[in-house]
Biopython code that builds the backbone (N, CA, C, O; Angstrom):
import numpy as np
from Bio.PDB.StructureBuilder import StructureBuilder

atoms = [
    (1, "UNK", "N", (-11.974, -1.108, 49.037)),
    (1, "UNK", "CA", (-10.897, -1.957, 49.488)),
    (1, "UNK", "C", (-10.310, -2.706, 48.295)),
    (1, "UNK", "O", (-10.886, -3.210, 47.330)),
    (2, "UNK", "N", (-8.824, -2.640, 48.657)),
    (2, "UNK", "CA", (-8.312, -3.477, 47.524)),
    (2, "UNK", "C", (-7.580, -5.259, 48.299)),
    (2, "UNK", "O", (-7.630, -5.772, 49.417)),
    (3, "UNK", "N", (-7.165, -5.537, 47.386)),
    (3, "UNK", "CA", (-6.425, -7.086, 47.282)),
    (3, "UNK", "C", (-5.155, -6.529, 48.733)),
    (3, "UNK", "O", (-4.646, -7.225, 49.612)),
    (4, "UNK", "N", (-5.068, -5.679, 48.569)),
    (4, "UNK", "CA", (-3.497, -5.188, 49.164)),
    (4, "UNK", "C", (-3.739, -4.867, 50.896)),
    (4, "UNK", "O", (-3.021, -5.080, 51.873)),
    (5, "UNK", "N", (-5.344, -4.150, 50.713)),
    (5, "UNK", "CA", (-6.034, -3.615, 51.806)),
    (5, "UNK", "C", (-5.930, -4.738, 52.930)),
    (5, "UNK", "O", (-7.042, -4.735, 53.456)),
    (6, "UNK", "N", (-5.010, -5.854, 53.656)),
    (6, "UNK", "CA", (-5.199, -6.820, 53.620)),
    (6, "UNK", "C", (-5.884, -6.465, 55.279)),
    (6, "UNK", "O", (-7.070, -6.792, 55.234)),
    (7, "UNK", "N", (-5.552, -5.955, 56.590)),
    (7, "UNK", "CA", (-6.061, -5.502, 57.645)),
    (7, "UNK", "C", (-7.047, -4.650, 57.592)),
    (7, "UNK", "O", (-7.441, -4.240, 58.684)),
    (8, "UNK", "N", (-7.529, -4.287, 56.723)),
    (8, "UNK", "CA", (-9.183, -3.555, 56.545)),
    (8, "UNK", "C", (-10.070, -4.553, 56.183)),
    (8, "UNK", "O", (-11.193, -4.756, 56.645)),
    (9, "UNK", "N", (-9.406, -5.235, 55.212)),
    (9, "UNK", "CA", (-10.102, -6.337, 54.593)),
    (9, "UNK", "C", (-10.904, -7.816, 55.956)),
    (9, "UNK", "O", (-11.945, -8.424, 56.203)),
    (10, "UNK", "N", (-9.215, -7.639, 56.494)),
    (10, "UNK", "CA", (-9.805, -8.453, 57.605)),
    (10, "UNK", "C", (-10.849, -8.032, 58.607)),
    (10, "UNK", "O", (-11.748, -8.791, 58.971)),
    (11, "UNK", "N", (-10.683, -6.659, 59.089)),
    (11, "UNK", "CA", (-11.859, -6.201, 59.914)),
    (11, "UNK", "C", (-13.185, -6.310, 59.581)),
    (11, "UNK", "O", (-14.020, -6.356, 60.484)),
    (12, "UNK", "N", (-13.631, -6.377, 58.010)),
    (12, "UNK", "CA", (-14.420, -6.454, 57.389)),
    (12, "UNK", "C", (-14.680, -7.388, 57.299)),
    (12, "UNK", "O", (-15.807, -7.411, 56.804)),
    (13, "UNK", "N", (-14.176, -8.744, 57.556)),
    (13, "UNK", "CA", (-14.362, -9.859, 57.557)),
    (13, "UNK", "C", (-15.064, -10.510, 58.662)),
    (13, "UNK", "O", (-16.078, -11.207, 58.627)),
    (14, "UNK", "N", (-14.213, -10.094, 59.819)),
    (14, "UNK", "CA", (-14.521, -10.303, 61.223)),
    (14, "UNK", "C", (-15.951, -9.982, 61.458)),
    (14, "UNK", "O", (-16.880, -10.602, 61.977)),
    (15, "UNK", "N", (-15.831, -8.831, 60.915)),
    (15, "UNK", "CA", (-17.658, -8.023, 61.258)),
    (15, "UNK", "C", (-18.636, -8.911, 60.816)),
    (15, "UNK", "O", (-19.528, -9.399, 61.510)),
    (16, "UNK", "N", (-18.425, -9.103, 59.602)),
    (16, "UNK", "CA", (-19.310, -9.817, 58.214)),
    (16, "UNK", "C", (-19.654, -11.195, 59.184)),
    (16, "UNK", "O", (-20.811, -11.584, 59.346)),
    (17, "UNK", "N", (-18.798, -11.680, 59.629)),
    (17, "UNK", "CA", (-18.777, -13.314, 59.731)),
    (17, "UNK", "C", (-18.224, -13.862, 61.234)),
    (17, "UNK", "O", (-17.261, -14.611, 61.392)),
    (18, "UNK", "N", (-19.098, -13.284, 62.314)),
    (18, "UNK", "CA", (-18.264, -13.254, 63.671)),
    (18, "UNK", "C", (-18.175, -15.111, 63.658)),
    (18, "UNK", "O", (-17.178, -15.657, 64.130)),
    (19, "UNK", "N", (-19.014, -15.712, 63.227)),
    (19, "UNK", "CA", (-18.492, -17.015, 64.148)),
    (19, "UNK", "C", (-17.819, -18.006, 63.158)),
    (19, "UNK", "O", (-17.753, -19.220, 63.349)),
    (20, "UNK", "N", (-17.337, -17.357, 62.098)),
    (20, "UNK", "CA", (-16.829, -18.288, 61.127)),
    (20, "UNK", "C", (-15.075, -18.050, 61.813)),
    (20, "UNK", "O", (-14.579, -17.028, 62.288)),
    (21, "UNK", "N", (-14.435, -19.498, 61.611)),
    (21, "UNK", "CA", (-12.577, -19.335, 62.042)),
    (21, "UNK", "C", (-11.636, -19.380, 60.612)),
    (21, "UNK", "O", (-11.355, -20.157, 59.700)),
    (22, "UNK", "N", (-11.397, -18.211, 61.001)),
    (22, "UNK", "CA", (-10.404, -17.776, 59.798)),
    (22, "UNK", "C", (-9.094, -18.934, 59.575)),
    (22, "UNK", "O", (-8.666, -19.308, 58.483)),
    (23, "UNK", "N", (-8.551, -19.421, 61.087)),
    (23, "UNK", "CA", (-7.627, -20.643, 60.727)),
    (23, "UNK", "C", (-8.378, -21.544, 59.810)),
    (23, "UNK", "O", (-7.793, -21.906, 58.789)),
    (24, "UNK", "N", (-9.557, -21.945, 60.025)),
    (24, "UNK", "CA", (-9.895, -23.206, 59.412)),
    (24, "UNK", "C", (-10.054, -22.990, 58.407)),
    (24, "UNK", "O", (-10.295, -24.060, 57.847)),
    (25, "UNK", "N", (-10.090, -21.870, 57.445)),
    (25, "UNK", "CA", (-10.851, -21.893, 56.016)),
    (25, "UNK", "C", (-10.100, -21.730, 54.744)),
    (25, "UNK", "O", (-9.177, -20.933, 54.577)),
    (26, "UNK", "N", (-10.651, -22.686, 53.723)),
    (26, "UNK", "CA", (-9.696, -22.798, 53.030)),
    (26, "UNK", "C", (-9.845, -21.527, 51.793)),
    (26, "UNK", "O", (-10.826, -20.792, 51.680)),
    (27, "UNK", "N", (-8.645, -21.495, 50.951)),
    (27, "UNK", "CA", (-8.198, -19.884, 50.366)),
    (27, "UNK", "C", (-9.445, -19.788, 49.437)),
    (27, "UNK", "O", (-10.014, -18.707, 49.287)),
    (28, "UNK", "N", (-9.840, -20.844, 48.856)),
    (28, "UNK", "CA", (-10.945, -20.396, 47.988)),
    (28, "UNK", "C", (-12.372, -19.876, 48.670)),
    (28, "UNK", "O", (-12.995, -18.849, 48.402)),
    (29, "UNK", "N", (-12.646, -20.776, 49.509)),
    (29, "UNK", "CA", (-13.921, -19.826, 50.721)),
    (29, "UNK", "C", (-13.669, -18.341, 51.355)),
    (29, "UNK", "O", (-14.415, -17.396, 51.614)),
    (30, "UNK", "N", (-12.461, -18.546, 51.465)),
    (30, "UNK", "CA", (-11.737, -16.832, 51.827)),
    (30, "UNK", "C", (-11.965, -16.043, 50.632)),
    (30, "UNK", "O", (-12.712, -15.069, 50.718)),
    (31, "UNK", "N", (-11.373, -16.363, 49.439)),
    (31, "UNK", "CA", (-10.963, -15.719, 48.177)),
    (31, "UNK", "C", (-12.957, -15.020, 47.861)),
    (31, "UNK", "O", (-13.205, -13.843, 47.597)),
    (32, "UNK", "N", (-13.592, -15.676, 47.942)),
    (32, "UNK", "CA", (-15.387, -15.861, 47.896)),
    (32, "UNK", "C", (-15.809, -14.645, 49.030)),
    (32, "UNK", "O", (-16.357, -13.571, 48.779)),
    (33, "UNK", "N", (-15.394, -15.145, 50.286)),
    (33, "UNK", "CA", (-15.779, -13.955, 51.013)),
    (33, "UNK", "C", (-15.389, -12.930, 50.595)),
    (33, "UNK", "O", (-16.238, -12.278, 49.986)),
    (34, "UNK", "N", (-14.330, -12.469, 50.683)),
    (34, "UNK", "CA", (-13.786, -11.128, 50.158)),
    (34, "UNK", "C", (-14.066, -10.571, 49.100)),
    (34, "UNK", "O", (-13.900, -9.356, 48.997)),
    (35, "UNK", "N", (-14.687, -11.527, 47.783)),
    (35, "UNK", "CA", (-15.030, -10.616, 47.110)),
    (35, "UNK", "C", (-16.426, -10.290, 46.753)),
    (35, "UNK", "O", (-16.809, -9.691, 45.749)),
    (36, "UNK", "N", (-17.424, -10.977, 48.131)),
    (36, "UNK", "CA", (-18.459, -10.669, 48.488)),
    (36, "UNK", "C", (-19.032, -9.270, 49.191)),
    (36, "UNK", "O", (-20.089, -8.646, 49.284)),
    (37, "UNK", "N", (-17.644, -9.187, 49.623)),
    (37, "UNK", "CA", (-18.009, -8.120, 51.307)),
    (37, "UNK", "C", (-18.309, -6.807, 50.543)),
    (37, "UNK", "O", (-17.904, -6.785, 49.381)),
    (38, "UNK", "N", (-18.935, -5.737, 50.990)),
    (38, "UNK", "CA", (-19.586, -4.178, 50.204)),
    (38, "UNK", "C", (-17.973, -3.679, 50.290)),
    (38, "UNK", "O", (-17.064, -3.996, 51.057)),
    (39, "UNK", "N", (-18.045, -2.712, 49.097)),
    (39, "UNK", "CA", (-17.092, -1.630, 49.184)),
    (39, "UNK", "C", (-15.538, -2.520, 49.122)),
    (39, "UNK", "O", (-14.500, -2.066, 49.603)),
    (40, "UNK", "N", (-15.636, -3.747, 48.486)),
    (40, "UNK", "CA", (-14.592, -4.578, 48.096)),
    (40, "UNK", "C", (-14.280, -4.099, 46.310)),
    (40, "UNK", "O", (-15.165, -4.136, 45.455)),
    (41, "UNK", "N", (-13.616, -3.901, 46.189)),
    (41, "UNK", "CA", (-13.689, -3.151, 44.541)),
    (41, "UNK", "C", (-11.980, -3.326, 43.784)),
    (41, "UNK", "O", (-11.305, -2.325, 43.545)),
    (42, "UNK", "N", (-11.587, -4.449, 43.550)),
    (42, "UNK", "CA", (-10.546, -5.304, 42.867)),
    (42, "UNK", "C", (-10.677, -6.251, 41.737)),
    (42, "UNK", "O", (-11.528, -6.983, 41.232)),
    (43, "UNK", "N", (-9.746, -5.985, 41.611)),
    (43, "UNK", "CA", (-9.509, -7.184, 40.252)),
    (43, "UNK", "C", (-9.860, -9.182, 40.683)),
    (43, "UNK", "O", (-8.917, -9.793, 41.187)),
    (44, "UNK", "N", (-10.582, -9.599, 40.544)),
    (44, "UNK", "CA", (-10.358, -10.947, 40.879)),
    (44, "UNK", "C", (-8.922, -11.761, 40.918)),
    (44, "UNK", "O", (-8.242, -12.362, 41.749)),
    (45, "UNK", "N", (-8.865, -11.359, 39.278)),
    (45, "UNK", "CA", (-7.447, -12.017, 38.925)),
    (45, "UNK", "C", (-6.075, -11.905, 39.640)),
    (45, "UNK", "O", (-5.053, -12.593, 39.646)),
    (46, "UNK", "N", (-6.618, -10.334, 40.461)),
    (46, "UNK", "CA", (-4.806, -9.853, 40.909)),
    (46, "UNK", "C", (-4.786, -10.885, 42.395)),
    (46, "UNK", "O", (-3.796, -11.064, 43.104)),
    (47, "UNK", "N", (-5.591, -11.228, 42.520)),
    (47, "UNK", "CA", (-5.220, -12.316, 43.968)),
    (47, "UNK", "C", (-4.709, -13.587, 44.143)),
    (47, "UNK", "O", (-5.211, -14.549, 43.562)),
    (48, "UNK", "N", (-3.577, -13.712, 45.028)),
    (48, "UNK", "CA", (-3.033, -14.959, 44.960)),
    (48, "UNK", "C", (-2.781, -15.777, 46.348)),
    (48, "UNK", "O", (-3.171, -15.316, 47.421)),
    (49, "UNK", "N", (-2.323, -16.618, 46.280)),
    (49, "UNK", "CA", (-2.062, -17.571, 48.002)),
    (49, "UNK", "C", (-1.334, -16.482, 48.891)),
    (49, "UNK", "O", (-1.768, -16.362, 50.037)),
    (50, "UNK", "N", (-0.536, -15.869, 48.598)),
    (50, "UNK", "CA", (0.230, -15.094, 49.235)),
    (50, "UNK", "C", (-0.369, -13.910, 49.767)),
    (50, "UNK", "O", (0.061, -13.626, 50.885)),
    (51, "UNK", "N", (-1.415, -12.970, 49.204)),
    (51, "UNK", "CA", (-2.574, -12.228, 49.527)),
    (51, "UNK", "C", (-3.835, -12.834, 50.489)),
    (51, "UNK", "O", (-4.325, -12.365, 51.516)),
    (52, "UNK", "N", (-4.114, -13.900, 49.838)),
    (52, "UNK", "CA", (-4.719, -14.340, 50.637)),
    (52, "UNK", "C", (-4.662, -14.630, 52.491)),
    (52, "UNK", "O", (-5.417, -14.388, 53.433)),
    (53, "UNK", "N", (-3.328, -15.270, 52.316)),
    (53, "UNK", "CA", (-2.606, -15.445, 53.448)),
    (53, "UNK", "C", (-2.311, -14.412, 54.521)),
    (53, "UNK", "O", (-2.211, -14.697, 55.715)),
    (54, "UNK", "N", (-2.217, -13.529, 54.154)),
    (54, "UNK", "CA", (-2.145, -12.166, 54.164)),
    (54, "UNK", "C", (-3.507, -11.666, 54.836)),
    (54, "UNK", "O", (-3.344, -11.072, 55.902)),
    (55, "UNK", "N", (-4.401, -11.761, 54.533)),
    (55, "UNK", "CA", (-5.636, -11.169, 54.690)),
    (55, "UNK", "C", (-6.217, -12.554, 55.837)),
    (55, "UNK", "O", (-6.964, -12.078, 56.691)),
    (56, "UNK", "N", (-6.034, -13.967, 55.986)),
    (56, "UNK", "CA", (-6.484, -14.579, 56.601)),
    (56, "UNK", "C", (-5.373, -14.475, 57.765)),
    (56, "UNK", "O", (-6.013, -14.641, 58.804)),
    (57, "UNK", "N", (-4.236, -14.311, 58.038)),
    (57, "UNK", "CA", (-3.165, -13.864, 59.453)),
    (57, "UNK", "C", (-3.872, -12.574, 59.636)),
    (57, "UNK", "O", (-4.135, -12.650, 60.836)),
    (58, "UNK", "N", (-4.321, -11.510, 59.259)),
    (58, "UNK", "CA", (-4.731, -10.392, 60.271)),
    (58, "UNK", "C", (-6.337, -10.984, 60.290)),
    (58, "UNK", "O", (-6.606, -11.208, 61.470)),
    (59, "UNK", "N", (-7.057, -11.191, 59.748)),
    (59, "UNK", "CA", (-8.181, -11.772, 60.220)),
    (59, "UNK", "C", (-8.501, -12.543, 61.676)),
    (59, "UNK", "O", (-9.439, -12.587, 62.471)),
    (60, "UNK", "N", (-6.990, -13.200, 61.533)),
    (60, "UNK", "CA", (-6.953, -14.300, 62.705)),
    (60, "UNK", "C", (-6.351, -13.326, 63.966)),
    (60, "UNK", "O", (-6.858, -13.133, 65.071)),
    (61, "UNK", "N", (-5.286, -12.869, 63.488)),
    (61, "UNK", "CA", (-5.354, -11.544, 64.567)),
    (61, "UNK", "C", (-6.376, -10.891, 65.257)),
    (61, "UNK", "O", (-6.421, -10.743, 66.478)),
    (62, "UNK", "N", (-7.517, -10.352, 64.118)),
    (62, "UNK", "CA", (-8.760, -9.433, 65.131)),
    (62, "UNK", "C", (-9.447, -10.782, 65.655)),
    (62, "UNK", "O", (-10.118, -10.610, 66.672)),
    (63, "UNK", "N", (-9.421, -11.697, 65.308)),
    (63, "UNK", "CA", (-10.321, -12.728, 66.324)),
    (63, "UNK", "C", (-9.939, -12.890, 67.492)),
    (63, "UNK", "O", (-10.759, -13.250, 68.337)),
    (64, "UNK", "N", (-8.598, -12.664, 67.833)),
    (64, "UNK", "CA", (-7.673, -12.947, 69.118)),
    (64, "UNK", "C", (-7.851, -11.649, 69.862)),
    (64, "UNK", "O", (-7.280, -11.471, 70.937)),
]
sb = StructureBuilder()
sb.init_structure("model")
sb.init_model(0)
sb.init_chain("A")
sb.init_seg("    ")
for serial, (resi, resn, name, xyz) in enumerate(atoms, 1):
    if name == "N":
        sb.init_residue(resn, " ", resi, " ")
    sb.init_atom(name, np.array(xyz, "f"), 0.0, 1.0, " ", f" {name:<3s}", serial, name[0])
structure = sb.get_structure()
């Protein structure tokens, strides 16, 4: 998965972390998860608020 992967990323998230709320968390605890999760394989640097954001709206999606 990349930075871009942002709805895979989130499913992967969801799985990883069912009772954590994606509204509530802030980009750097996000930015941490994601580049925790297996089979995550990106650049640190290439990520920004806007990616992030990105990856925490479909996150919040599969929770719904």
């Amino acid at each position: 998965m990349k930075w871009t992967d942002s709805r895979e990323v989130a499913i992967a998230l969801a799985a990883a972390h069912p009772d954590e709320d994606p509204a509530r968390m802030r980009f750097t605890d996000l930015r941490a998860l994601v580049l925790a999760l297996p089979g995550f394989a990106d650049d640190p640097a290439r990520c920004g608020e806007k990616i992030l954001e990105a990856i925490q709206m479909a996150w919040i999606d599969e929770t719904d």
